[in-house]
C-alpha positions in Angstrom: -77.2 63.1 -9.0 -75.1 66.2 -7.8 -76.9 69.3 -6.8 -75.4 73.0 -6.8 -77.8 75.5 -5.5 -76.0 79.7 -6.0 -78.1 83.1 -6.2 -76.9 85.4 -8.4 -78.7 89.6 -10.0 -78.9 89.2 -13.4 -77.2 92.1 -15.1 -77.0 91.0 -18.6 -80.0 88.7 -19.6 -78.3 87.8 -22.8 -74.9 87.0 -21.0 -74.7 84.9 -17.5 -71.9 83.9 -15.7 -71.3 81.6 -13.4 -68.0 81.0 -11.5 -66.6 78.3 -9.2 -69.0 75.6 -9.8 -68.7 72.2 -7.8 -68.1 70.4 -11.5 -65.6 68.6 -13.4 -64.6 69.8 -17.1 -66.7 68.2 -18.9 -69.2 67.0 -17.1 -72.9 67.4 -18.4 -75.2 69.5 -16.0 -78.7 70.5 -16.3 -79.3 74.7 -16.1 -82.7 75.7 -14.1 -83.1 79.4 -14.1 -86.0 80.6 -11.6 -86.9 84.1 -11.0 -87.8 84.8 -7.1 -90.8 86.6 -6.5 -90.2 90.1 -5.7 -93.3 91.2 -4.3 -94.5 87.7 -2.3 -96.8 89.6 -0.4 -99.2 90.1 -3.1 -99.1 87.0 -4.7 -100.2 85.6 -1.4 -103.1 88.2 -1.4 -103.8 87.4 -4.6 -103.8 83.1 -3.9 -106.3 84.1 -1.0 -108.6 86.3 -2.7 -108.9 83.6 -5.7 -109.5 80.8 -2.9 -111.9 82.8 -1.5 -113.8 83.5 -4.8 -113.6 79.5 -5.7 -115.3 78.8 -2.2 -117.9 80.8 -3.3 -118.9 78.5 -6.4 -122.3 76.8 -6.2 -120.2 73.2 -7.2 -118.1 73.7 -4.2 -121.0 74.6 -1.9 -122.8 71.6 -3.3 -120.0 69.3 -1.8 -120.2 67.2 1.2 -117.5 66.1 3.4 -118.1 62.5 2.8 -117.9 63.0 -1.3 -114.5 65.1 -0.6 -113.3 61.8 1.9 -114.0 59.7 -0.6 -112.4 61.5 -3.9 -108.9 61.6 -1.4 -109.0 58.2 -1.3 -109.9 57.5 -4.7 -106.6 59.9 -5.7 -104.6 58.1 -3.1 -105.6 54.7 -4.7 -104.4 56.1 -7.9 -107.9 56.5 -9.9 
């Protein structure tokens, strides 16, 4: 599989264009769009303060370091 990786501003979100792509005419390709996250900072904010809130749950207080060892290993084991 052939991978082409471009940026591009959207201007038109019913019309995108694409030029000078690594492909043959023809050829079948697969179109991801992702949208980059414009304000990272508070998304990370926002990951730690909901970490921080599930730390606080009485089921994650309740867990030991030997019952966390041993669900790793049961997930690497494939259970």
């Amino acid at each position: 599989m052939q991978a082409y990786r471009t940026h591009l501003v959207i201007e038109d979100p019913e019309h995108v264009t694409v030029s000078n792509l690594p492909f043959r005419p023809g050829q079948s390709v697969e179109v991801l769009f992702i949208a980059q996250d414009t304000n990272r900072a508070a998304a990370v904010q926002e990951l730690q303060a909901l970490l921080k809130e599930t730390q606080t749950l009485p089921q994650v207080q309740a867990l030991t370091e030997d019952e966390i060892a041993a669900e790793i290993a049961a997930h690497r084991r494939g259970q």
